[in-house]
N, C-alpha and C positions, 0 to 999 in steps of 0.2 A: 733171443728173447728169454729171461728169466723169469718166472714167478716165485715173488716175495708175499711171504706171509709169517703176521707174528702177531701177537695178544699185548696190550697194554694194561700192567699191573700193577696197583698202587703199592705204596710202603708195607702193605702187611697184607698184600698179596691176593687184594679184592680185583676183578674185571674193572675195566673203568670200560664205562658207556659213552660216546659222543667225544672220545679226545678227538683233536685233531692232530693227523701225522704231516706234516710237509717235508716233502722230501725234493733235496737238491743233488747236483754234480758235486761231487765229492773236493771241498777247500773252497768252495764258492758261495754264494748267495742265491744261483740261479736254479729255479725249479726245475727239476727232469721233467721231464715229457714221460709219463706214464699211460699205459692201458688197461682197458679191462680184459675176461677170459680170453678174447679169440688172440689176444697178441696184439691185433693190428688196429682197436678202437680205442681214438684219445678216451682217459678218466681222467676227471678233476681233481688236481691238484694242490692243495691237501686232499687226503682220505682221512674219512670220519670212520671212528670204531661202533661196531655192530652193541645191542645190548650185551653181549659177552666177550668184549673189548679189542673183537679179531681185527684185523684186518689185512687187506693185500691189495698186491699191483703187478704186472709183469710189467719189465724194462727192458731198455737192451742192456747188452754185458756193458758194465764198467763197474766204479766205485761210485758210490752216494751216500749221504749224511740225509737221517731225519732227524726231524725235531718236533719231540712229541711234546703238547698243551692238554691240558686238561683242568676241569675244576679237579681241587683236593690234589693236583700235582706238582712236582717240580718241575720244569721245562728242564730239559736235557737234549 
């Protein structure tokens, strides 16, 4: 199990509040199965960003693809 964590920051480097991150198995469409702290309790997938735009998930090892939404964003 790995813990992931990262900030979502708009074009000129503002926190964005409330994006959504969905994050899948890496080439797919399908949502990982993510946790919260202890490792071993499902979280809801997408994760929403904190007011200072953090967010995080532990997984297990592999590769995944997010795709962060937000107002004032570009989906990427």
């Amino acid at each position: 199990m790995n813990r992931f964590e990262d900030v979502v920051l708009s074009q000129i480097g503002v926190p964005v509040a409330s994006a959504s991150v969905d994050i899948y198995t890496a080439g797919t469409v399908t949502a990982a199965a993510i946790y919260s702290e202890d490792g071993t309790t499902s979280k809801t997938n997408p994760v929403t960003t904190d007011a200072l735009g953090r967010f995080w998930f532990y997984v297990a090892d592999g590769r995944y693809d997010l795709r962060v939404t937000g107002t004032g964003l570009t989906t990427y």
